[in-house]
ZAMARGU-4260 file (C-alpha; in steps of 0.2 Angstrom, whole numbers, plus 5000, padded with zeros to 4 digits):
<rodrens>
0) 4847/5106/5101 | 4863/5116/5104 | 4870/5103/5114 | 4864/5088/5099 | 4872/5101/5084
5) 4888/5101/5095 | 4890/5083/5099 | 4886/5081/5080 | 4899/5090/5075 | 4911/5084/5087
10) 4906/5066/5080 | 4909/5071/5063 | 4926/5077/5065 | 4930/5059/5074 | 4924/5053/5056
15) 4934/5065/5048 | 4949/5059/5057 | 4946/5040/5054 | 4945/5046/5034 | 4961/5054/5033
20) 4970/5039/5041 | 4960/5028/5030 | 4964/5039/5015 | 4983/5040/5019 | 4985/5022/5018
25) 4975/5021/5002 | 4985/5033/4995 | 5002/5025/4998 | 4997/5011/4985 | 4996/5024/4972
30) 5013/5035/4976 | 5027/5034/4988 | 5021/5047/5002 | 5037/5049/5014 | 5037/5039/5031
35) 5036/5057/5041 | 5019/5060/5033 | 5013/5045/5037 | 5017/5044/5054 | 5013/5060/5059
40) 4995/5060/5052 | 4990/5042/5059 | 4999/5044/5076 | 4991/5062/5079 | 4974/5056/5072
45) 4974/5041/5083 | 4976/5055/5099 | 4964/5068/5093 | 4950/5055/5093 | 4957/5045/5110
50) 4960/5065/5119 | 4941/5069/5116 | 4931/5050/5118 | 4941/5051/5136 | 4933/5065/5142
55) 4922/5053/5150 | 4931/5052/5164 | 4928/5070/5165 | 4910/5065/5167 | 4914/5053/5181
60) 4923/5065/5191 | 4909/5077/5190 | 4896/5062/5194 | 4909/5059/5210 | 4906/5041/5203
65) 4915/5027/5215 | 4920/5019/5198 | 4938/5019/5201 | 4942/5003/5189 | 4950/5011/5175
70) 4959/5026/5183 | 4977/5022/5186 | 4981/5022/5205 | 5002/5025/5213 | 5003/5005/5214
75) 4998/5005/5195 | 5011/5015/5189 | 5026/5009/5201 | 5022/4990/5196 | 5019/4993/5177
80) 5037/4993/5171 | 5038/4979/5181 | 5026/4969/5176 | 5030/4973/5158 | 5050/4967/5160
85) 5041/4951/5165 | 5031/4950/5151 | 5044/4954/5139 | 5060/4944/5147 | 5045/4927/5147
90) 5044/4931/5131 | 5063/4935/5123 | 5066/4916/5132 | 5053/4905/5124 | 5059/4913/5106
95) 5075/4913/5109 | 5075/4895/5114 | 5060/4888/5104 | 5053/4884/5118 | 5033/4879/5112
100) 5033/4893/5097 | 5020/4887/5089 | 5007/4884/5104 | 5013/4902/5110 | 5009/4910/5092
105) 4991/4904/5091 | 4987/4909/5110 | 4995/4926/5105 | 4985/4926/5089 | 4969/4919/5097
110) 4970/4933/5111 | 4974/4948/5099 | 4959/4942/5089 | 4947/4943/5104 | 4957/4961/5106
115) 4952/4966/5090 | 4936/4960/5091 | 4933/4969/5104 | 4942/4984/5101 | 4934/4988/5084
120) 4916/4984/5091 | 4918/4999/5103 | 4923/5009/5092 | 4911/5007/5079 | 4897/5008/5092
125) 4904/5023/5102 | 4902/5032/5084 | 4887/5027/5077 | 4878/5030/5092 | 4880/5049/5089
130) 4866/5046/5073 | 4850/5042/5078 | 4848/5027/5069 | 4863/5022/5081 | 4853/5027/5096
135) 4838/5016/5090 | 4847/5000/5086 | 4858/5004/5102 | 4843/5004/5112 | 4833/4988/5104
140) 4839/4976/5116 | 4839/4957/5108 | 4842/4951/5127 | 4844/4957/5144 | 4847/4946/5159
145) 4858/4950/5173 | 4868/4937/5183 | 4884/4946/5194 | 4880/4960/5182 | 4870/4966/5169
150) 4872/4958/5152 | 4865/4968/5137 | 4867/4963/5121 | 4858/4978/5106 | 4858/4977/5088
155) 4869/4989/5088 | 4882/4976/5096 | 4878/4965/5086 | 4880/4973/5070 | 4898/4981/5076
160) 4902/4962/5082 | 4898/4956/5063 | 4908/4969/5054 | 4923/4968/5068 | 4923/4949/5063
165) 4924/4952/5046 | 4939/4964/5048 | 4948/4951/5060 | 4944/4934/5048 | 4951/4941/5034
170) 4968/4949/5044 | 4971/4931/5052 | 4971/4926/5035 | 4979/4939/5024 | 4990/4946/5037
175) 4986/4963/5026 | 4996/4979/5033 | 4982/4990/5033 | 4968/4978/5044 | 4984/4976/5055
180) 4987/4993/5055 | 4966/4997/5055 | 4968/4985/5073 | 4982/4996/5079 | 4969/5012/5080
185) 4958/5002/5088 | 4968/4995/5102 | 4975/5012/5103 | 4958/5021/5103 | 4951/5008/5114
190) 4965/5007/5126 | 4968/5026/5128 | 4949/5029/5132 | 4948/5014/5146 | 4965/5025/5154
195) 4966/5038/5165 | 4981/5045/5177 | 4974/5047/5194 | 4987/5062/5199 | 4998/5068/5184
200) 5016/5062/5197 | 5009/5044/5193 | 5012/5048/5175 | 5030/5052/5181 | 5032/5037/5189
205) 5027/5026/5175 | 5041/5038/5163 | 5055/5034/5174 | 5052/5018/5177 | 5049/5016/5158
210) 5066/5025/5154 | 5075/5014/5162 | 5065/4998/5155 | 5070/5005/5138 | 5090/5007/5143
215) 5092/4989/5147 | 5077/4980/5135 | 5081/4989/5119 | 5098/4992/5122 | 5107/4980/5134
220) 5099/4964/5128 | 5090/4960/5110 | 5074/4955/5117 | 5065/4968/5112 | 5071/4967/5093
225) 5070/4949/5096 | 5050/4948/5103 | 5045/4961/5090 | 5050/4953/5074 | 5044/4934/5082
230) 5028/4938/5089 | 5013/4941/5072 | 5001/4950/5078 | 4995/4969/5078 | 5008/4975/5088
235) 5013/4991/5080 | 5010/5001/5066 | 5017/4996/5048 | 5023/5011/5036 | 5025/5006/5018
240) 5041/5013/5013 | 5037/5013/4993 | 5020/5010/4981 | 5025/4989/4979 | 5027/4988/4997
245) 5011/4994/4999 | 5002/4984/4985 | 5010/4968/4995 | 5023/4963/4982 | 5039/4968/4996
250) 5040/4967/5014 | 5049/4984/5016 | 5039/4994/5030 | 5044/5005/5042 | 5036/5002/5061
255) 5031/5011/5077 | 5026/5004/5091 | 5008/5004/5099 | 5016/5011/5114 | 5025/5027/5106
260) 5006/5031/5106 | 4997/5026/5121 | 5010/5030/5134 | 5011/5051/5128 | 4992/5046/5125
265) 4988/5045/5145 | 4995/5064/5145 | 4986/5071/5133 | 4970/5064/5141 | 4972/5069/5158
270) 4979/5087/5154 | 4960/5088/5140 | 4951/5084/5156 | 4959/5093/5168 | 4957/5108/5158
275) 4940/5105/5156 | 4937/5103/5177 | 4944/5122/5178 | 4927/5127/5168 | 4910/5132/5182
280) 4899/5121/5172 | 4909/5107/5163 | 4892/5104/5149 | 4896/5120/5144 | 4915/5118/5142
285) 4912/5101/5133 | 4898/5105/5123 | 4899/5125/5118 | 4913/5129/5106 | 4910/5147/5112
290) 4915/5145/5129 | 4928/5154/5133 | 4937/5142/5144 | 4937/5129/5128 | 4947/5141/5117
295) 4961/5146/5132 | 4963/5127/5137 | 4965/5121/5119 | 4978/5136/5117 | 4991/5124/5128
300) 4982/5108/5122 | 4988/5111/5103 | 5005/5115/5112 | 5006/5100/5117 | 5001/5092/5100
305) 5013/5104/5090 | 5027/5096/5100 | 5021/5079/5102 | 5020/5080/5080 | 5038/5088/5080
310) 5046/5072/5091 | 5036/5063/5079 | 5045/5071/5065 | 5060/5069/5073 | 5062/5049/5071
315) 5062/5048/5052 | 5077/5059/5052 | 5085/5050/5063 | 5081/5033/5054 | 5088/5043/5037
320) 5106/5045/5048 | 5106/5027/5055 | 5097/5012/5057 | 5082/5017/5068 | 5068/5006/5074
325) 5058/5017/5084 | 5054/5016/5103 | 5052/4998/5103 | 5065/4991/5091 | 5086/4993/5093
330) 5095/5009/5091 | 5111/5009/5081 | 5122/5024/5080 | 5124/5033/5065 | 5141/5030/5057
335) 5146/5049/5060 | 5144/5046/5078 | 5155/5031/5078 | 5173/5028/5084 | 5184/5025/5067
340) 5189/5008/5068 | 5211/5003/5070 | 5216/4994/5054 | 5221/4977/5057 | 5240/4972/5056
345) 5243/4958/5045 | 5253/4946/5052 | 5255/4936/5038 | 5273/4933/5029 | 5279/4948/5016
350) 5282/4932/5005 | 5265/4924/5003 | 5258/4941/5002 | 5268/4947/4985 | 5263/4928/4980
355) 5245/4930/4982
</rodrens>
């Protein structure tokens, strides 16, 4: 009964989180609420529900499970700029060239769809499995049949599949900020919980190489301004910058990336579940507020989320002193910062310019 009450609990704050994102954005169509606010409660919601549905790979260590499919291994991490700098340049040159557009924005469309689909399913499920009328439609199987694997399909899936679909129909239609922002937490949420670092130096590795992917991409070339503003889909997060915006009479939003919040994202998970494998007995460390492993390893956990919310903060400033599009959109210096330009000579007669 302990163990239910705390699970409980811990499923109601995940509820409680989803309701203050929900909540901010409903409150932007009735006043202006400033872009910092915004950002900072979705982006540390989004990592408060991600940090605590991955402590399931806790769960797998201590199992010893030979499930090593969604644990990120050395050749992970040294190939993912890589293979995102292929994306991204393939990208940048059909845009930039017009090279089959519009096949490419309906595949991208199609696949984000299925994404979504997906996504918000899983996350719908994974939450209302914590009731118990969850747990009974969850466990009423409407068919069961295993080919290369086991394929299960519950009322449970199949009521998050139709409320998913609803969500996605009326996004492809509309294009609405908040179901493309609703899709955002889900691919983040859904992402996050499906990632986990192998050795805390891999997540080093994938930083560097990241670094240096966002020197040349954002800065050296305009692909990445160029892909973001061309491809329509749930990409990044959209932040109405006044209450018209938001009611969908302007297109004036401010916008962070999906990747600004799953790449710190794979930190905070590994560090919440290597803090929970220092504990003797990791159900009472995940389950027993009590426990007084749980209060010392949150203690450097909320350091880390104080100073994640304060680099948060940290980017609407910057935007307020020059044009600033976040981690995945071009940088442009603030005109303080900038070399005062030579004034031209004019090299035009003395006569036509007392005629002019």
């Amino acid at each position: 009964l302990e163990q239910k009450g705390a699970i409980l609990s811990r499923g109601s704050l995940d509820i409680l989180a989803f309701a203050i994102i929900g909540g901010c954005m409903y409150m932007t169509t009735r006043q202006e609420i400033h872009i910092a606010i915004q950002l900072i409660v979705t982006s540390l919601a989004v990592l408060y529900i991600a940090c605590y549905k991955g402590l399931k790979f806790f769960t797998l260590q201590a199992e010893a499970t030979d499930d090593k499919s969604m644990v990120m291994s050395k050749n992970d991490a040294l190939y993912f700029p890589v293979i995102a700098s292929c994306v991204l340049g393939g990208l940048f040159v059909l845009y930039k060239f017009q090279i089959f557009v519009q096949e490419l924005n309906t595949f991208l469309l199609i696949y984000f769809a299925y994404l979504g689909l997906c996504g918000l399913k899983e996350v719908f499920a994974s939450h209302a499995k914590i009731f118990d009328l969850g747990n009974k439609m969850n466990q009423t199987l409407i068919f069961n049949f295993k080919l290369y694997f086991d394929i299960k399909f519950s009322i449970l899936d199949l009521v998050g599949y139709a409320l998913s679909g609803v969500a996605i129909y009326y996004y492809v239609i509309t294009k609405h900020w908040m179901l493309n922002n609703l899709l955002g937490v889900a691919f983040c949420i859904f992402g996050l919980e499906n990632m986990y670092l192998g050795k805390f130096v891999y997540g080093y590795i994938v930083m560097i190489g990241l670094f240096f992917y966002d020197i040349f991409w954002v800065f050296c070339t305009p692909a990445m301004v160029t892909v973001a503003k061309s491809v329509d889909g749930p990409i990044k997060f959209l932040f109405p910058k006044n209450v018209e915006t938001a009611l969908g009479n302007q297109s004036d939003f401010s916008m962070l990336g999906l990747g600004d919040i799953v790449i710190p994202g794979i930190f905070f998970i590994y560090i919440k579940n290597q803090h929970h494998s220092l504990d003797l007995c990791w159900e009472s460390a995940l389950l027993c507020p009590q426990c007084s492993g749980w209060k010392n390893h949150n203690q450097l956990f909320s350091i880390w989320f104080l100073a994640f919310s304060f680099q948060l903060d940290c980017w609407p400033q910057q935007k307020e002193s020059g044009k600033h599009f976040g981690n995945g959109m071009r940088r442009r210096k603030p005109e303080s910062y900038q070399l005062p330009k030579k004034p031209r000579k004019n090299k035009q007669p003395k006569q036509l310019i007392q005629k002019t």
